[in-house]
N, C-alpha and C positions, 0 to 999 in steps of 0.2 A: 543582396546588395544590388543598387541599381547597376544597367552597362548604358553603356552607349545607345541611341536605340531604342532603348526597352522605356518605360514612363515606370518612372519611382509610386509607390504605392502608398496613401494618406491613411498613416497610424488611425486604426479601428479601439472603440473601448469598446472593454470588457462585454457591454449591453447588446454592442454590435453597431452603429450606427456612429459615424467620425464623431466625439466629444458629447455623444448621446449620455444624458444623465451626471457629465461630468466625471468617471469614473476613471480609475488609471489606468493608462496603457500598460502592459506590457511590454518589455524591451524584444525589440526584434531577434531571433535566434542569433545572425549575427555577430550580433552585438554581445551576446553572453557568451561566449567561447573565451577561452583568453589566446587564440591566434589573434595578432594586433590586422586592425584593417588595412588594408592595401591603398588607403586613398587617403585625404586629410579631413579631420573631424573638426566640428565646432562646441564648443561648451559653454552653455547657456546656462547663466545663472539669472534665476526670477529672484527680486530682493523683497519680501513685505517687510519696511525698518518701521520699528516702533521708538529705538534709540541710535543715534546716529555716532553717539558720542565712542563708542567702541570701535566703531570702524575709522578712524580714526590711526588705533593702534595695528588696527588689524594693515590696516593700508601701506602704514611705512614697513609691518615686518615683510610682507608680500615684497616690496620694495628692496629692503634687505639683505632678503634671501634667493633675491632671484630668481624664483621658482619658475616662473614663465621660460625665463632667458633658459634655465638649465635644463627643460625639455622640448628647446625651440620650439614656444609656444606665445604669441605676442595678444594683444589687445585686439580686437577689430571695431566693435563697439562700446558704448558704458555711458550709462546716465537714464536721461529720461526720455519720452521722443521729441523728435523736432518737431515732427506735427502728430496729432491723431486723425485716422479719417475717418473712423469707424468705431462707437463703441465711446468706454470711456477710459482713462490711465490716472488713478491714484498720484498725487504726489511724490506719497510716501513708497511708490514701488520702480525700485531702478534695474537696471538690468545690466550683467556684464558678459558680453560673446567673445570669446577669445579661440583662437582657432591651432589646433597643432597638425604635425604632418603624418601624425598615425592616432589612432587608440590608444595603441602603447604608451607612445608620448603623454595624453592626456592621463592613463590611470598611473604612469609614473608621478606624473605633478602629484593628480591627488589621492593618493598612497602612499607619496611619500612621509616619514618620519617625520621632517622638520614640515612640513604642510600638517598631517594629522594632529603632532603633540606640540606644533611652536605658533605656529599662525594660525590655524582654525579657529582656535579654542578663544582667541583674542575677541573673536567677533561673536559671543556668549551673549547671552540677551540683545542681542543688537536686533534681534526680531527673524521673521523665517524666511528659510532658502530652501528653494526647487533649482538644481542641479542636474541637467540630463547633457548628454554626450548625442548630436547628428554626424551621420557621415555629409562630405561635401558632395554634390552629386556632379554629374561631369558636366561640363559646358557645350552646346546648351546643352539644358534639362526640359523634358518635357513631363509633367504629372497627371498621372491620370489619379482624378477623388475618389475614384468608384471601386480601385482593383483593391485588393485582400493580401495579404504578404502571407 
């Protein structure tokens, strides 16, 4: 985990070279322990929607249930961007960042019971999601591209 100081390290794939070949990262050791992080994470979800009309349901039970609220975990972003500067951004792929104050928090939300069997399942054909967990790094952050974790 980054400190203070130190320059955070740009996830390597598999092949070896930052998003060489496209291939999936591995989660940082970290990250797989079930000790909760000491710091606050962000949860990104990548949306490719093929049907929109599902999310929909899935939107008000989120809504509903609170989910966010009951592992003090709020919105930070969601939608499409405001601008691109680089590259291109499908219509159809939205994104939602939502930030909590531990790991814990986050694998509470989605572990939970009424997340896995009551809201998830709502947004079924609604098309695919990519789901990953960052930690926040401290302010400032400086990144080195080149270091290895």
């Amino acid at each position: 985990m980054p400190q203070a100081g130190r320059a955070a390290a740009w996830p390597r794939s598999a092949s070896g070279g930052a998003g060489a070949g496209r291939q999936p990262v591995a989660p940082r050791r970290a990250m797989m322990t079930d000790e909760p992080a000491d710091r606050p994470v962000y949860m990104l979800v990548l949306a490719d929607l093929e049907d929109r009309e599902p999310m929909a349901d899935y939107a008000r039970a989120m809504q509903e249930f609170g989910l966010y609220e009951k592992n003090a975990g709020y919105y930070t972003a969601f939608g499409r961007p405001v601008e691109v500067f680089e590259g291109d951004w499908p219509e159809h792929q939205p994104i939602v960042l939502a930030r909590f104050p531990s790991l814990a928090h986050a694998r509470r939300f989605w572990h939970s019971p009424e997340y896995q069997h009551q809201v998830k399942p709502l947004r079924e054909g609604a098309g695919r999601f990519r789901v990953a967990v960052f930690e926040e790094l401290p302010v400032p952050a400086r990144i080195d591209w080149s270091a290895r974790d």
